[in-house]
N, C-alpha and C positions, 0 to 999 in steps of 0.2 A: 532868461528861459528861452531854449531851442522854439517853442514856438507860444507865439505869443496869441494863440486863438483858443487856445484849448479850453478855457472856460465862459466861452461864448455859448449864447445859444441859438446858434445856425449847423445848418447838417455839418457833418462829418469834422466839425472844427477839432475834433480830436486828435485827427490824423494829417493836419495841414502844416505840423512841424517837421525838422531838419533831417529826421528819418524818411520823408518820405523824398528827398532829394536820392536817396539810396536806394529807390526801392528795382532799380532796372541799372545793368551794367552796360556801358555807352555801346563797349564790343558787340553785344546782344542785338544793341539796336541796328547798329551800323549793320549786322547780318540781317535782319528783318527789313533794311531797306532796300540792301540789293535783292532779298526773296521777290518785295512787293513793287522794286522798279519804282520804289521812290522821288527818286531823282524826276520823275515826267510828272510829278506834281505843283501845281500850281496855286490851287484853289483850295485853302484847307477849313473846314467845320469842327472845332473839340467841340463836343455836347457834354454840358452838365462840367466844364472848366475847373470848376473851384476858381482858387488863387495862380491857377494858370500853370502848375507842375508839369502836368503828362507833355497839354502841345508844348511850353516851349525845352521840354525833353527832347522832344521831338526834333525842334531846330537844329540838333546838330546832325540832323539825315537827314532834310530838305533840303533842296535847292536855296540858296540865297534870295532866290526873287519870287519864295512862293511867300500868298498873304494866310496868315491865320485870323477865323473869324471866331471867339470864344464864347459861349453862351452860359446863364446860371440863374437858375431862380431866385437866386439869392444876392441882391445888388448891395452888399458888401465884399461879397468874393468878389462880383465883376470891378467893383474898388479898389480892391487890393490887388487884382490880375492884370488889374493894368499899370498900376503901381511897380506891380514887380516884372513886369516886360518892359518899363522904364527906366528902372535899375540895372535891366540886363541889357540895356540898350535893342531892345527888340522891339521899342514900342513903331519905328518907322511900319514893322509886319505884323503887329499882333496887335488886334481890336477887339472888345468884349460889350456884351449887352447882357440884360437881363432876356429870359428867353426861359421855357419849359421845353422838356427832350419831349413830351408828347404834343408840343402843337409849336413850332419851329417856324420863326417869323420869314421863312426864305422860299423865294419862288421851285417852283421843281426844278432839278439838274442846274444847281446852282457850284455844286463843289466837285471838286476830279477827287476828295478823301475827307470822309467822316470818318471822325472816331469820337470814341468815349474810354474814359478810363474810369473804373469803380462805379458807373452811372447807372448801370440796367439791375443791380443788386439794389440800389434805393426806389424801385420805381414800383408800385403797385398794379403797374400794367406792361411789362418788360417788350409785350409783341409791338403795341401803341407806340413805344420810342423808337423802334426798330424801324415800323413801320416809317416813319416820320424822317430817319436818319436814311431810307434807300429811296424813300420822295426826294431829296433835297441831291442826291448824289448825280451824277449824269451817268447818260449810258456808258459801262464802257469803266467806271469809277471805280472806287474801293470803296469797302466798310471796312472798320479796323474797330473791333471793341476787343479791351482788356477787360477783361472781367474774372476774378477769382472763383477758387473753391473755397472757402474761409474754415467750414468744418474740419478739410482735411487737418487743419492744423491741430487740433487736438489729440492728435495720432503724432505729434511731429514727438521726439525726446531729446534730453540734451542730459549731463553727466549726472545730474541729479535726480532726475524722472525716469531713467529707465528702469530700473528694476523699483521702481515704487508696487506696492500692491494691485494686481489686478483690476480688485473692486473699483479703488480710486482711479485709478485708468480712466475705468469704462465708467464712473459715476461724472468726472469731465464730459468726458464727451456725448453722455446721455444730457448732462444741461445745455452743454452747448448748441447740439440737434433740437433739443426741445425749445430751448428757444429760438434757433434760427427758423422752424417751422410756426411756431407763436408769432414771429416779426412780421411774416409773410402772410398768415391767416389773417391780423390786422391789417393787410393792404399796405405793411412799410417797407417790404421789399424782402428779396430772399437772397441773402448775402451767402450761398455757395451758385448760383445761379451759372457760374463760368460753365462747368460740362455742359449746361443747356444750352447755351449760345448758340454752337454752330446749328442745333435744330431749331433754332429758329431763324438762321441765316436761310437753310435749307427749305422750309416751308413758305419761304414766301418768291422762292423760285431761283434764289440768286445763284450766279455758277460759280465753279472753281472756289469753293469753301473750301480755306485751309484752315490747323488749328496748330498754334507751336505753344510749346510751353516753357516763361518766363525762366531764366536758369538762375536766376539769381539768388544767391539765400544769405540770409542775414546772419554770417558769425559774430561770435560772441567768444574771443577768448584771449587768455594770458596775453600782456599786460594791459587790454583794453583801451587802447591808448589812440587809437584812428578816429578821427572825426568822426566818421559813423558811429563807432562804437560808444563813443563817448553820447552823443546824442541821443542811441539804445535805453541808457545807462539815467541821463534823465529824463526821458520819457517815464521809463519805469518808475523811478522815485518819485515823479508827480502824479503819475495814476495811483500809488500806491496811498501818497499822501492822502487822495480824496477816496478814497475806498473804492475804487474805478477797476475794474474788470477789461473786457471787450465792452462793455456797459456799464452805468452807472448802475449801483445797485438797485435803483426802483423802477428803472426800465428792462432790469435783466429780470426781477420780480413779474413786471407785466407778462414780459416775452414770453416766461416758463407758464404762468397760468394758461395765458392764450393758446399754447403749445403742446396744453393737455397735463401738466405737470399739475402736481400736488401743493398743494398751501401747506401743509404737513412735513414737507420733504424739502423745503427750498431751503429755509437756513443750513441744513445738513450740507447740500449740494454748494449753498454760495461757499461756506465754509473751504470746502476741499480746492476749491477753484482757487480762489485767493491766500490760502492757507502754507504756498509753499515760499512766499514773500519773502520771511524774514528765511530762511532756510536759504534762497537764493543772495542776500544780500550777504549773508554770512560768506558763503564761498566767494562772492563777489572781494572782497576784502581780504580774503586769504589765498587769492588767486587760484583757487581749484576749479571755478566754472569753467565750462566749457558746452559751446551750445551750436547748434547751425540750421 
């Protein structure tokens, strides 16, 4: 199995498989580093790490002799993050600790670049980590956060979904708002929070806020046979196995009540969401998908 976390219970273990090696094209990066003048980086902070994916993405636009410092509340990822910067022979540059993006065990103007990737959508106080990551940066430094619109994705279509009926269109994407505003109302983070970023880069004074957006998109077609693809392909069969969504079913259950949704209305809505499973595996096996 592509990844071997996915039935843990620690954040995001869902997403800490062999897709997420794919989730950014190297070219992309290499342009984001000469934008951000990478290369004069020395001292680097990832917040909220995981298994250590984004920083040592990262490594291949850094300088050779910059150190990475990784942080995580969760001292199994910081485990495995060092494990897997051992593997990759990176462990000489990359070190990890347990650590919270809201109160960051590091003196002021300690790093020339923080970043975070996926970290400010988990945080029930987004400005608090922000805050925390422009204390620790030096004058003169970078912030780098990635952070998604996750919603938009509900609008995305692929060969199968686009002329689907309206209602079911827009009955997806009512659960999905509904519950990512539910997520957020419980204080567990607001996973489209990317458009907000730069205002909050903005309000706390920083200059030269830029915002570029990730170009990468995840095809999905005839004869599915790319590492990626192929890793797409079990993810999905394992989520499906456990009746898994973007959520487990009785957290997408919470999320919708908290979010204002109806007890009346939610098997209807799980239904539609998950319901085009075996539809997609069918064309899967007859080669007609086609998705991006």
């Amino acid at each position: 199995m592509a990844n071997e976390f996915r039935t843990l219970d620690c954040h995001s273990a869902e997403y800490f498989g062999d897709t997420r090696d794919h989730w950014w094209n190297l070219d992309f990066l290499e342009l984001l580093g000469k934008r951000l003048s990478l290369d004069r980086v020395r001292d680097v902070l990832d917040v909220g790490c995981g298994v250590g994916h984004w920083g040592q993405l990262l490594a291949n636009v850094l300088p050779s002799s910059a150190r990475v410092q990784g942080v995580d509340r969760d001292p199994l990822w910081v485990e495995r993050a060092a494990a897997r910067a051992s593997a990759r022979r990176l462990a000489d540059r990359f070190s990890y600790q347990v650590a919270v993006a809201e109160k960051l065990p590091f003196a002021d103007a300690s790093f020339d670049l923080v970043t975070c990737q996926t970290v400010l959508i988990h945080t029930g106080d987004p400005g608090a980590a922000v805050d925390e990551m422009v204390r620790v940066a030096r004058p003169g430094g970078l912030i780098l956060a990635a952070e998604p619109n996750n919603v938009a994705s509900a609008l995305l279509f692929d060969s199968l979904s686009f002329h689907d009926p309206v209602d079911e269109i827009m009955a997806r994407v009512r659960l999905q708002l509904t519950c990512e505003r539910g997520k957020a109302a419980l204080g567990e983070g607001n996973k489209s929070i990317g458009d907000l970023v730069p205002g909050l880069f903005a309000e706390r004074g920083l200059r030269d806020v830029r915002v570029y957006l990730n170009d990468k998109t995840n095809a999905l077609l005839p004869p599915y046979d790319s590492s990626e693809q192929r890793a797409m392909l079990e993810e999905h069969a394992d989520l499906k196995q456990r009746d898994f969504w973007i959520w487990s079913r009785d957290d997408t259950h919470r999320y919708f009540l908290a979010g204002g949704g109806r007890e009346d209305e939610f098997d209807a809505l799980w239904s539609v969401a998950i319901g085009g499973s075996d539809r997609f595996d069918k064309a899967i096996a007859e080669r007609t998908y086609a998705g991006a």
